[in-house]
N, CA, C and O atoms as a GROMACS GRO file, in nm:
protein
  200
    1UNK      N    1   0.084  -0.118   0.000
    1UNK     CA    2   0.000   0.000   0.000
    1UNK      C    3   0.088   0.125   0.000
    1UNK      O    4   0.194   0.115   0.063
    2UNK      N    5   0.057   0.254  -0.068
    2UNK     CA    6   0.112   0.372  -0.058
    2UNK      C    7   0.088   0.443   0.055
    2UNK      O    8  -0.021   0.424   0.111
    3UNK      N    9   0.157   0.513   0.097
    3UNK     CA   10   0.155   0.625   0.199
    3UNK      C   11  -0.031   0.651   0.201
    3UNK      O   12  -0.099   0.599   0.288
    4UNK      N   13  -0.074   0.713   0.122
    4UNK     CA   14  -0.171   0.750   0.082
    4UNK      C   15  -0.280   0.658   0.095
    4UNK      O   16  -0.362   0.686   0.182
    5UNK      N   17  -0.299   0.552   0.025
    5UNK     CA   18  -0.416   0.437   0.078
    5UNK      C   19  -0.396   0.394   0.240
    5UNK      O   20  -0.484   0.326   0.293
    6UNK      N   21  -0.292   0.432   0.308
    6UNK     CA   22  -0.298   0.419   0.466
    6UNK      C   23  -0.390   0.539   0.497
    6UNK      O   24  -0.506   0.540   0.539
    7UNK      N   25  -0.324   0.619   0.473
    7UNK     CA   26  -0.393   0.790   0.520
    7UNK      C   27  -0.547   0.766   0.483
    7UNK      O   28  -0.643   0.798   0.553
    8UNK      N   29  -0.550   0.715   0.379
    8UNK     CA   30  -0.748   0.723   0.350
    8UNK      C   31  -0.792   0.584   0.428
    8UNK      O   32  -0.915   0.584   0.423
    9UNK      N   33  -0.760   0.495   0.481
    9UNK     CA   34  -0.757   0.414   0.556
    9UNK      C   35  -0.775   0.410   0.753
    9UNK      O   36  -0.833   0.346   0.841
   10UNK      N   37  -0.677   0.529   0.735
   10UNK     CA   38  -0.678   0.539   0.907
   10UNK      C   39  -0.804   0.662   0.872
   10UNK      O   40  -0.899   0.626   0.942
   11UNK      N   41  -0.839   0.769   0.807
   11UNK     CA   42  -0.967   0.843   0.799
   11UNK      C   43  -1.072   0.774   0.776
   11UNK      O   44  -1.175   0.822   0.821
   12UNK      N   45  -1.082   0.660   0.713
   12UNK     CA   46  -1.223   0.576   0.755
   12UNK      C   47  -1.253   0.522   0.804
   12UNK      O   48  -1.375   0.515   0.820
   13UNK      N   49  -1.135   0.409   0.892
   13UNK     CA   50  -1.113   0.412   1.046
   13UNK      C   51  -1.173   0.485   1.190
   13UNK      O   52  -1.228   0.455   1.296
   14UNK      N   53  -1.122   0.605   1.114
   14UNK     CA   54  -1.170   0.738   1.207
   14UNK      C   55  -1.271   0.765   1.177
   14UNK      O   56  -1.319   0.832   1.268
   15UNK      N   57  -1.349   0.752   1.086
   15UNK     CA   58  -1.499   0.869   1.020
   15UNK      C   59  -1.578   0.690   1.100
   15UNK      O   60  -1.691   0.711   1.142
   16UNK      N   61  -1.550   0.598   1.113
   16UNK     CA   62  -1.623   0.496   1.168
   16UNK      C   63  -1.632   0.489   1.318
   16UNK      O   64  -1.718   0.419   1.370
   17UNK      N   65  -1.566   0.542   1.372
   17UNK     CA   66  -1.542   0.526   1.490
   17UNK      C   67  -1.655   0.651   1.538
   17UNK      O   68  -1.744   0.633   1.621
   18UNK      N   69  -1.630   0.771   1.472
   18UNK     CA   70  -1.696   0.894   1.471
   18UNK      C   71  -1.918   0.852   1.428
   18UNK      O   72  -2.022   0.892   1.481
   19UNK      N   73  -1.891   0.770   1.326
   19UNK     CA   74  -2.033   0.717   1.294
   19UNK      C   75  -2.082   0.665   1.439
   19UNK      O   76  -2.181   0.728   1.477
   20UNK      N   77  -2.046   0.583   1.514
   20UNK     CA   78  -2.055   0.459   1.570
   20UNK      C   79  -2.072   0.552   1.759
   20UNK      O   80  -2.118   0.495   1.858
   21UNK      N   81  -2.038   0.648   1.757
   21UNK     CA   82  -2.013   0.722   1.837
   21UNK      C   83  -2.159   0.817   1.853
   21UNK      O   84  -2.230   0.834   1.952
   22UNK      N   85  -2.169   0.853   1.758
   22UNK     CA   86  -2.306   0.938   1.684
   22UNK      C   87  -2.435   0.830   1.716
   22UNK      O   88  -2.536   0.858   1.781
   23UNK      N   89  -2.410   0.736   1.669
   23UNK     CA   90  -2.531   0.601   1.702
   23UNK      C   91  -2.560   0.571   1.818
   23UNK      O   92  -2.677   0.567   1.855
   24UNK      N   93  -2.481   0.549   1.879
   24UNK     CA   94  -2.426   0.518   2.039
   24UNK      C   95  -2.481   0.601   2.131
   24UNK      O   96  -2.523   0.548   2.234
   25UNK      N   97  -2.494   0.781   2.111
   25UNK     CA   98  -2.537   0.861   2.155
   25UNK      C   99  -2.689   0.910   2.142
   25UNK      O  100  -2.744   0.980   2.227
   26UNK      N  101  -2.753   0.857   2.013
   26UNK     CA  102  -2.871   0.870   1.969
   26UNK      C  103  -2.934   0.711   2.025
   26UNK      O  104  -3.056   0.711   2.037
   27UNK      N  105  -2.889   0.627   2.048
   27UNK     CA  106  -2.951   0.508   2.127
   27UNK      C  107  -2.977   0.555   2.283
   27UNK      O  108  -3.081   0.531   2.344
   28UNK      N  109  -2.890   0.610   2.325
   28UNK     CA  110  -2.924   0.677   2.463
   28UNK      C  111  -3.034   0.790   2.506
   28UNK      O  112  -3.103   0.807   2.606
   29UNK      N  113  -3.019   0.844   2.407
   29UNK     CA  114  -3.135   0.965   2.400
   29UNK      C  115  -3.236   0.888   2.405
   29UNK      O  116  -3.302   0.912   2.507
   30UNK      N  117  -3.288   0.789   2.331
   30UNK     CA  118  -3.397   0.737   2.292
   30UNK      C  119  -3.428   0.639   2.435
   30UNK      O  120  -3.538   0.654   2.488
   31UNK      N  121  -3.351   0.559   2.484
   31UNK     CA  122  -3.321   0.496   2.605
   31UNK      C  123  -3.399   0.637   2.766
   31UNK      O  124  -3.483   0.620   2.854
   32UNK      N  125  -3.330   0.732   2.733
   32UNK     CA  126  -3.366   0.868   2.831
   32UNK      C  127  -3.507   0.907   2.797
   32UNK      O  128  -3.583   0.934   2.891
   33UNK      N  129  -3.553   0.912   2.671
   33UNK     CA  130  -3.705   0.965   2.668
   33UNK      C  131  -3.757   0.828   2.683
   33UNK      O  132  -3.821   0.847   2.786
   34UNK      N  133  -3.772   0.722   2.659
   34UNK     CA  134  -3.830   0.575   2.623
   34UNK      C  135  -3.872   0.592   2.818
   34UNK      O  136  -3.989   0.602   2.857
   35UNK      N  137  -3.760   0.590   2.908
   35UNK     CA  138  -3.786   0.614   3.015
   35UNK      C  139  -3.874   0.676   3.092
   35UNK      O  140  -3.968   0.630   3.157
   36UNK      N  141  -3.821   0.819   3.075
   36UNK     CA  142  -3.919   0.910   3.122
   36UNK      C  143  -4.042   0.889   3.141
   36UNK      O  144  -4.107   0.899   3.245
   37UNK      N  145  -4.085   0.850   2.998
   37UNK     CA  146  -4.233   0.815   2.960
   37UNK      C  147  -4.248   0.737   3.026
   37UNK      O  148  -4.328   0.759   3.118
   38UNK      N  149  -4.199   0.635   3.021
   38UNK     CA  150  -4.262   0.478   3.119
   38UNK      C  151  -4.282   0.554   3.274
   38UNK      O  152  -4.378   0.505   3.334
   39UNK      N  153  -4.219   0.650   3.340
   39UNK     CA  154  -4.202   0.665   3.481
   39UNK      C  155  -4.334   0.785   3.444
   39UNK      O  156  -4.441   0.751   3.494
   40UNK      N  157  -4.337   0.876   3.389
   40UNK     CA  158  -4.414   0.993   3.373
   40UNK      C  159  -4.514   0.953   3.342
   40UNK      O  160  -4.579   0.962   3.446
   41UNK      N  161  -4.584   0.910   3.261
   41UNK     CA  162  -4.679   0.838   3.179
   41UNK      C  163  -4.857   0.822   3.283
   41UNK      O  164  -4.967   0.870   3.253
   42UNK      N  165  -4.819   0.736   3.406
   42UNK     CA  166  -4.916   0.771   3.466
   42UNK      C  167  -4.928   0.865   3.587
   42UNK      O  168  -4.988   0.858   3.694
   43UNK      N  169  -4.868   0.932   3.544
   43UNK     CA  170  -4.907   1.094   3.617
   43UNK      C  171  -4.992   1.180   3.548
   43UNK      O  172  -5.078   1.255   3.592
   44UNK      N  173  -4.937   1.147   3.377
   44UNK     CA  174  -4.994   1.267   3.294
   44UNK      C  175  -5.104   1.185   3.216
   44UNK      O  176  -5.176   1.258   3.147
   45UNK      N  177  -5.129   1.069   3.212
   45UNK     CA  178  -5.232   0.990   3.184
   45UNK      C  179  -5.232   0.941   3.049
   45UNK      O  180  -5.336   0.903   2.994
   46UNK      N  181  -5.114   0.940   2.990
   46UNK     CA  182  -5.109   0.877   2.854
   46UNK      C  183  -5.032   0.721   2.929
   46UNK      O  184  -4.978   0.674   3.029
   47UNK      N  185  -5.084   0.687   2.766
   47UNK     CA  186  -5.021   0.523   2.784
   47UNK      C  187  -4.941   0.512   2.764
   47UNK      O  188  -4.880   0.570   2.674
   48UNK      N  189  -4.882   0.395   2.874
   48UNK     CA  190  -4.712   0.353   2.862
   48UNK      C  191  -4.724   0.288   2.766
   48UNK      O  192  -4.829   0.237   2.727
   49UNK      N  193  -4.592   0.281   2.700
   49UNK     CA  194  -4.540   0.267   2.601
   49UNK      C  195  -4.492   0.115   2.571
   49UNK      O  196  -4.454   0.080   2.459
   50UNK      N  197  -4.499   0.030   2.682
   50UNK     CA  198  -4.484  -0.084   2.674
   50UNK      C  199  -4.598  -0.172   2.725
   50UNK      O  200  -4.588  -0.295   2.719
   0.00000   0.00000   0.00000
């Protein structure tokens, strides 16, 4: 491999790690409201969600 197919190699490496990071963080969000709701839910009188 050239200098160069490493370099675009360790950047998609990196842009994956960066994806995967992004996902990771948007699973939690969803995990934090998914929650809420289940605990909030019969206070405010909508249906839980499960």
């Amino acid at each position: 491999m050239t200098w160069v197919g490493i370099l675009i190699l360790i950047v998609c490496i990196w842009l994956a790690f960066k994806v995967v990071g992004v996902l990771f963080k948007i699973l939690l969000w969803a995990a934090v409201i998914v929650g809420v709701w289940y605990l909030a839910a019969p206070f405010l009188g909508l249906p839980r969600p499960f």
